[in-house]
C-alpha positions in Angstrom: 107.9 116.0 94.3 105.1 113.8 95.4 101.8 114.9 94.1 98.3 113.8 95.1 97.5 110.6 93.2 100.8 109.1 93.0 101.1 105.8 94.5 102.6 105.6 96.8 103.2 101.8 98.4 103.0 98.5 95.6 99.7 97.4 94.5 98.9 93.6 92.6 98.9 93.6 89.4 95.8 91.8 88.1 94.1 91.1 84.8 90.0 91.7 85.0 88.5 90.1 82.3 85.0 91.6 81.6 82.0 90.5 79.0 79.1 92.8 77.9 75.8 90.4 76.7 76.6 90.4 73.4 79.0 88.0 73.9 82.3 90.5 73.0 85.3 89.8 76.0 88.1 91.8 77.0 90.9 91.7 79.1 92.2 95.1 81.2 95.0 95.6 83.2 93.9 97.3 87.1 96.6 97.4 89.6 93.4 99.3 91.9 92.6 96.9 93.4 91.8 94.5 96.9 90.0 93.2 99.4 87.5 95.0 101.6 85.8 92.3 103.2 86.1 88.5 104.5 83.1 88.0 105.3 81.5 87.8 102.9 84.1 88.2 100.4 84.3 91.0 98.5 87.0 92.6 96.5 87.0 96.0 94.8 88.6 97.3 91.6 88.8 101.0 90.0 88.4 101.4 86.3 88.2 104.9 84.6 85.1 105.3 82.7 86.4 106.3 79.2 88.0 102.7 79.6 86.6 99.7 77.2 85.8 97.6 79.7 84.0 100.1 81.4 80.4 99.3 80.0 81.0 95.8 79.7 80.9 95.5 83.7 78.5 98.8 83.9 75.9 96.4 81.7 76.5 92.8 83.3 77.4 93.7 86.8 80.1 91.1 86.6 83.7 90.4 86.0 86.8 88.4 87.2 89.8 88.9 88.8 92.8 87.2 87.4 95.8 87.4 89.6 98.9 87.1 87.4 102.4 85.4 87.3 106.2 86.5 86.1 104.6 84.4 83.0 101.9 87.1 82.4 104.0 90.0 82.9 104.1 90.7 79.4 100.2 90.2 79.1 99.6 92.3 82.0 101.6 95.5 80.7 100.9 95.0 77.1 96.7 94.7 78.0 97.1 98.0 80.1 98.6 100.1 77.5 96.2 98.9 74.3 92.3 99.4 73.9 90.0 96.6 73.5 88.3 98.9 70.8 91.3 98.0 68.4 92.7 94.7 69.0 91.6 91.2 70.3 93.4 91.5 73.4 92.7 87.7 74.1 94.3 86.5 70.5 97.1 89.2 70.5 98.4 87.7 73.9 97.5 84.4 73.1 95.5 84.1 76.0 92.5 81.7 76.8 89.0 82.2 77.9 87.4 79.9 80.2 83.8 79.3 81.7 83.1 81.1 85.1 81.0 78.8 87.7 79.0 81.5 89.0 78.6 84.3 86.1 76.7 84.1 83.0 79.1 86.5 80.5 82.4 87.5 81.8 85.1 84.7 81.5 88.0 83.6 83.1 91.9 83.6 81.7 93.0 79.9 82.3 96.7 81.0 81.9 96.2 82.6 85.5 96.6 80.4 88.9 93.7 82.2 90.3 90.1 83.3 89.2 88.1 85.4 91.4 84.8 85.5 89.9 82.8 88.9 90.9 79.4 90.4 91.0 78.7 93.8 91.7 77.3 95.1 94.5 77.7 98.6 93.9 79.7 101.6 91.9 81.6 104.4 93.7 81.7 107.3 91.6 84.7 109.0 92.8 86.4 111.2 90.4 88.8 110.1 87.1 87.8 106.2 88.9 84.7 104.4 89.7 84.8 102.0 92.0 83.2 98.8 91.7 82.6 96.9 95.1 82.0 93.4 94.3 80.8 90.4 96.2 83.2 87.1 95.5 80.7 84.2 93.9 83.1 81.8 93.2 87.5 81.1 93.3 89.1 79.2 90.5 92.4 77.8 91.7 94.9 76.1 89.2 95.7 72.9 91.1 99.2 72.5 90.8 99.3 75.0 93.6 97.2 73.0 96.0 98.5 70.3 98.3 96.9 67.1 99.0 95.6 68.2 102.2 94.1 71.7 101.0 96.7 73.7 101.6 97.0 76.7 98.6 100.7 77.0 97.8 99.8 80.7 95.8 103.0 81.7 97.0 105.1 79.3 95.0 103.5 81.0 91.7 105.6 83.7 91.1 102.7 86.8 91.3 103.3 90.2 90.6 102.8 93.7 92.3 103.2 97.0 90.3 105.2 99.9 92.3 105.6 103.2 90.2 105.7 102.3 86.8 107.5 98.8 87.4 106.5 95.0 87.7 107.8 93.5 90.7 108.0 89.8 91.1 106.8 88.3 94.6 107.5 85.7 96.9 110.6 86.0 99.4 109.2 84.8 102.7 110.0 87.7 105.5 107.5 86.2 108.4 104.5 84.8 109.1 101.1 86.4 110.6 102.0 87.1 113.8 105.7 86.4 114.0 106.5 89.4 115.2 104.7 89.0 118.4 105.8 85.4 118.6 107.0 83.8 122.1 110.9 82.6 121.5 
C-alpha cells in the first residue's frame, strides 16, 4: 500500500559535497533534489538535519551538486548508507576533491561530468527535511562531453536516477522537446 512519503516517480541521484570552515569535506548521497528556477538558476536539495552534512552547509551556506554516472553508482549508494562522522567518505571511495570557482569551502568531486556549484538562498524547514533553496554560482563541465561548437553531450554520460530503492541507468532517447506536437 502506498503511504505518504513514498516516492512515487524516479528522482537523480546526485552526490552534494559540502565543507564546514574548518576545512573538514564530506560527500552525501540526496536523490531530493532539482531545479526550481532558470532564471536565475537555482536548484534545491533536501537533507535531514540529524545528517553530517547538515551543519557543514547550515554554517557555510554553500555546497555542490555533483551529478553522477553508472561509474559512480557504487559511490553514490555506498556515501548514502555511511556517516561522514566515521569514515573519510572521499578516501574510502577513492574519490577526488577539486576547487570550486565561485565558493570559498565546499569542493567539487572531479570524478563527476558535472559540478553545480551552490549558495544558499534560503532553508525550508519542513518536517524530517529542510530544504535548501540555492542560487547556481557557477557549472563545472567535464569536457569530453562538449562539442566543438558548445553543444553539452550530458546525455552520452551514462547518469543515474534512483526509483524505489534501485539505481537506474539513463539515456535511451524517446523524443525531443516538443516532438509530440511536431508538424509531420
Amino acid at each position: 500500500m502506498w503511504r505518504p512519503g513514498n516516492m512515487l516517480y524516479p528522482l537523480p541521484a546526485v552526490l552534494v559535497s559540502a565543507a564546514d570552515k574548518e576545512g573538514h569535506a564530506n560527500i552525501l548521497t540526496v536523490a531530493w533534489t532539482g531545479t526550481v528556477c532558470s532564471d536565475p538558476a537555482m536548484l534545491y536539495i533536501s537533507v535531514r538535519p540529524e545528517r553530517y552534512s547538515y551543519h557543514m552547509i547550515r554554517e557555510t551556506g554553500e555546497f555542490v551538486v555533483n551529478l553522477t554516472t553508472e561509474k559512480l553508482a557504487y559511490a553514490a549508494d555506498w556515501c548514502g548508507v555511511r556517516s561522514g562522522r566515521d569514515v573519510d567518505k572521499w578516501q574510502e571511495m577513492k574519490l577526488t576533491p577539486g576547487s570550486c570557482g565561485s565558493l570559498r569551502y565546499a569542493p567539487v568531486i572531479l570524478e563527476s561530468p558535472v559540478n553545480i556549484e551552490c549558495r544558499v538562498a534560503e532553508v525550508k524547514e519542513l518536517g524530517s527535511h529542510h530544504m535548501f533553496l540555492a542560487e547556481v554560482t557557477a557549472v563545472q563541465v567535464d569536457e569530453k562531453y562538449m562539442k566543438k561548437n558548445g553543444k553539452f553531450m550530458l546525455n552520452s554520460a551514462g547518469l543515474l536516477a534512483y526509483s524505489h530503492g534501485e539505481y537506474i541507468s539513463l539515456g535511451k532517447k524517446l523524443g525531443s522537446f516538443g516532438w509530440s506536437v511536431k508538424k509531420r
